[in-house]
N, C-alpha and C positions, 0 to 999 in steps of 0.2 A: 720222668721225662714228660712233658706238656705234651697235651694234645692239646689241638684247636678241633674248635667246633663249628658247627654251618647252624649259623643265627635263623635260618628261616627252619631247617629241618631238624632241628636241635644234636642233630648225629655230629661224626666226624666230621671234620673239612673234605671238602671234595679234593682238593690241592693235597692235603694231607694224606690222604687214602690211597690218591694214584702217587705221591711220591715214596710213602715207604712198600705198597705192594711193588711198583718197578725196582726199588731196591731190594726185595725182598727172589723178585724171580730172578735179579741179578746173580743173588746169593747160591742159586742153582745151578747157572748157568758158568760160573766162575770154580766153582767145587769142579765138577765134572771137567772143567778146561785144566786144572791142575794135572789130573790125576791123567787125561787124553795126552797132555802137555807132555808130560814126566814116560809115558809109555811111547810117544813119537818118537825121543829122543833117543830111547836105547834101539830104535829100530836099524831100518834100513836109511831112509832121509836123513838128508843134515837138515840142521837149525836153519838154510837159505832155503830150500827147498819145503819145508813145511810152512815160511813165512809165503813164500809165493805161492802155493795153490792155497794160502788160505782167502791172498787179496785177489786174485783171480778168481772163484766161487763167488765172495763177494761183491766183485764186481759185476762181474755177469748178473747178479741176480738184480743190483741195482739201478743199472748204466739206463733201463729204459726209462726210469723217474730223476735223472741230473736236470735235462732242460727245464723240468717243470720246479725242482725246489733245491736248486744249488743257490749255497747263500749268497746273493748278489751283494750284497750288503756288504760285506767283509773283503778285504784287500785279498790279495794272493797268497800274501807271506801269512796273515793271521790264521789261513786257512791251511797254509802247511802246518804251519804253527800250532794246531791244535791237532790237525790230521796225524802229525808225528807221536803225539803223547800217546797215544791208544792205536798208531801205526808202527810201522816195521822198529824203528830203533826201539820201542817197547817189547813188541817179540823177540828180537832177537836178543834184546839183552835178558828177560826170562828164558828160553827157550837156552840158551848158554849157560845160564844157571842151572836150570833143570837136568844139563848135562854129568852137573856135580854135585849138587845138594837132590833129596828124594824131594817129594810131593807134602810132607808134612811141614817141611822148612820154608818152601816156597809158598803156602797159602798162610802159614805166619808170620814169614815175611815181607811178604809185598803184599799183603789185604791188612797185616796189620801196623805195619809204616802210614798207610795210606791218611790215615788221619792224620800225624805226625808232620808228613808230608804237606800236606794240604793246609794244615794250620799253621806252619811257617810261611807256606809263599800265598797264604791267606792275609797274613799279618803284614807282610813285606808288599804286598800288590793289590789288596784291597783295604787296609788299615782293618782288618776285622781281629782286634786283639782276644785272645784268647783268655779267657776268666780262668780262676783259679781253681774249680773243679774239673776243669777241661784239661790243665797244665798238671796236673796231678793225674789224670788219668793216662796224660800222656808219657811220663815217667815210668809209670806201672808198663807198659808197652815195650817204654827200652829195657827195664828190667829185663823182661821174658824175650827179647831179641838178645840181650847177651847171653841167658840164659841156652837160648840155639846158637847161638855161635860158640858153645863148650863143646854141644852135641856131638858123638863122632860114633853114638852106639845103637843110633836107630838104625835102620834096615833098611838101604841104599845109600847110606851116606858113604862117601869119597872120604876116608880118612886123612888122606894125604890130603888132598885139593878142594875139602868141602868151604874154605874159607872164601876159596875164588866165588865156588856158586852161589855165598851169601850175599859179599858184592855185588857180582850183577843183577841177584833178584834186589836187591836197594835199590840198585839204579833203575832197573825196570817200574818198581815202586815210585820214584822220585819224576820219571817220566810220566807216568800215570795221573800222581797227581798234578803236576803241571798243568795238563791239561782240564781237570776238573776244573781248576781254579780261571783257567784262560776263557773256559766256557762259561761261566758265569761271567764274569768281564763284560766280555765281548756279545751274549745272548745267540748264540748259534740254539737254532730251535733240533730234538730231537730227530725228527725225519731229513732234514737238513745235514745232520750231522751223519746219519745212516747211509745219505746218498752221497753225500761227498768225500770222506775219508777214504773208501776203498779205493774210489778213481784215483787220488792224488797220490795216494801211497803207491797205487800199479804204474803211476806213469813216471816216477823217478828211482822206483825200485826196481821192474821187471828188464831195460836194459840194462842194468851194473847184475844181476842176476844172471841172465843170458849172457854176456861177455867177459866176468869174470868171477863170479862166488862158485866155489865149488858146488856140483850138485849128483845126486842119484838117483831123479825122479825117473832115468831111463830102468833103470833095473829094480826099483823095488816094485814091490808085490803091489798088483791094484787094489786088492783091498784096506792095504797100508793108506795108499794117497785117495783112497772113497775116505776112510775115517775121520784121516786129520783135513782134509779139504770141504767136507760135508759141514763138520764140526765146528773146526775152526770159523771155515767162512760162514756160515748160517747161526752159530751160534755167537760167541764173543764179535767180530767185526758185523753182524746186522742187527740180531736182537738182542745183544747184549751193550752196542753202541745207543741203540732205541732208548733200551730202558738204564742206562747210564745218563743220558742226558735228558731224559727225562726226569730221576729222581734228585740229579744234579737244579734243574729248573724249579724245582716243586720243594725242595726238603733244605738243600743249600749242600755245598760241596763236604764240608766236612763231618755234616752228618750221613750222607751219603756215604763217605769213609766207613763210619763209624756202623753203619747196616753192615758191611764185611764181618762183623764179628761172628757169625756164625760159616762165614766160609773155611778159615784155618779150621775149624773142629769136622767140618762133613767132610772136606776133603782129605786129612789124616784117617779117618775112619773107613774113607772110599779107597782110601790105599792098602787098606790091610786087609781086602778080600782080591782087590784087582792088581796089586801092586806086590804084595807080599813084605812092605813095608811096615813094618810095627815098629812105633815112638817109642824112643825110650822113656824113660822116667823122666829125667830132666826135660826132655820133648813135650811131656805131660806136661808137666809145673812150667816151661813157657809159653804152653799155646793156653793155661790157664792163666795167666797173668795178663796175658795180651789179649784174650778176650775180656776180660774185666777193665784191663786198661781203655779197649774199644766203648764198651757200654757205657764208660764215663764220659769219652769225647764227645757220644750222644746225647747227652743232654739228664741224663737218669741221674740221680740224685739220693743219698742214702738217705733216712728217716733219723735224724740224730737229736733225740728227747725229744722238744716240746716244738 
């Protein structure tokens, strides 16, 4: 993988540094949301009800910084349009899947689509064609994605109905990246993207919520909705929106993808003390493939003779 360098201090790039450390505390913050994710849903809340106190915390926590850095720049619709990828139809179509597939399918599946993702509507919507070590890494990817869509022997998978939660975590994934790629596009700056996406998501989601999605936030336990509202909202929709669009700005969308490689593996691992979920074999040999597949999308490169 190339690094660049800062010509005056002869170290890293400065650009370089903060983009892959923001991806890097992404990679944290994404592990730990699997694994919070995958225990929400066997709880007490539904999949509506964990999406809404998560944009409600984050919004609260943002709403006093909208006048000062909502992106004036951008039309209404681009701002949904982006607000949506990493807003509510993203939760909800992970958060549905996590209903059926555990936590070790969900962080291989939608962190490791994500390049996949992102390199298709990279190529379709910025003409950024993807090279032939990239296209081969991303191969190695789908391998170990069909390889978890055999899976039926790890520990919380839905035997009957783990195929549904594979789909929706794709789709969660395909929403995802969308918006990496939108954001680049269109240049929505980090802080920008922090303050605005919770607002927009709470003002078209929290009526159709209140008057029609099922909910149980009357009856479960408060320290159920402290958890996932603390979590959710502080962690993936602020500082992990932050340092999303920030390593998106700095490193480029589908490298950005390709930093995920180490989430599938912390977060199967973070299942099998918190979760009681332990991979099967094959769970093994695809979250190995698909981390190798990731490393490639990155830009890493084998040594091959001279």
């Amino acid at each position: 993988m190339a690094i660049a360098y800062d010509k005056a201090g002869g170290g890293p790039d400065r650009d370089w540094l903060f983009g892959w450390g923001a991806a890097l505390g992404l990679v944290a913050i994404w592990a730990g949301w699997v694994v919070v994710a995958r225990f929400g849903v066997q709880q007490t809340l539904t999949i509506y009800d964990i999406s809404a106190v998560r944009f409600l915390v984050a919004a609260a926590v943002t709403l006093p910084f909208v006048p000062r850095f909502w992106p004036r720049h951008l039309k209404p619709w681009q701002i949904l349009v982006l607000a949506s990828g990493t807003g509510v139809p993203y939760t909800l179509l992970a958060f549905a899947g996590l209903q059926y597939a555990p936590a070790s399918h969900a962080g291989i599946l939608v962190n490791g689509t994500l390049p996949v993702f992102a390199a298709a509507f990279g190529w379709f919507v910025l003409r950024d064609r993807p090279g032939a070590w990239k296209v081969f890494g991303i191969a190695i990817i789908l391998a170990g994605c069909v390889a978890i869509g055999f899976d039926r022997s790890t520990g919380g998978a839905d035997h009957e109905h783990a195929w549904i939660g594979q789909l929706l975590l794709l789709g969660s994934a395909a929403a995802l990246a969308s918006y990496m790629v939108s954001a680049k596009l269109w240049g929505i700056t980090p802080v920008q993207a922090m303050v605005a996406f919770p607002v927009t998501n709470l003002i078209w989601y929290l009526p159709l919520y209140l008057l029609v999605l099922p909910k149980n936030v009357l009856t479960a336990p408060w320290s159920e909705i402290l958890l996932q509202g603390l979590y959710q909202g502080l962690g993936p929709a602020v500082a992990g929106t932050l340092l999303f669009t920030t390593a998106i700005a700095r490193i480029g969308p589908t490298s950005t993808a390709a930093a995920m490689a180490l989430v599938p593996g912390v977060a199967a691992l973070l299942a099998i003390p918190i979760l009681a979920e332990w991979p099967s074999l094959l769970a093994w040999a695809g979250l190995a493939l698909v981390t190798a597949g990731i490393v490639l999308t990155a830009g890493w490169r084998p040594r091959l003779g001279r």
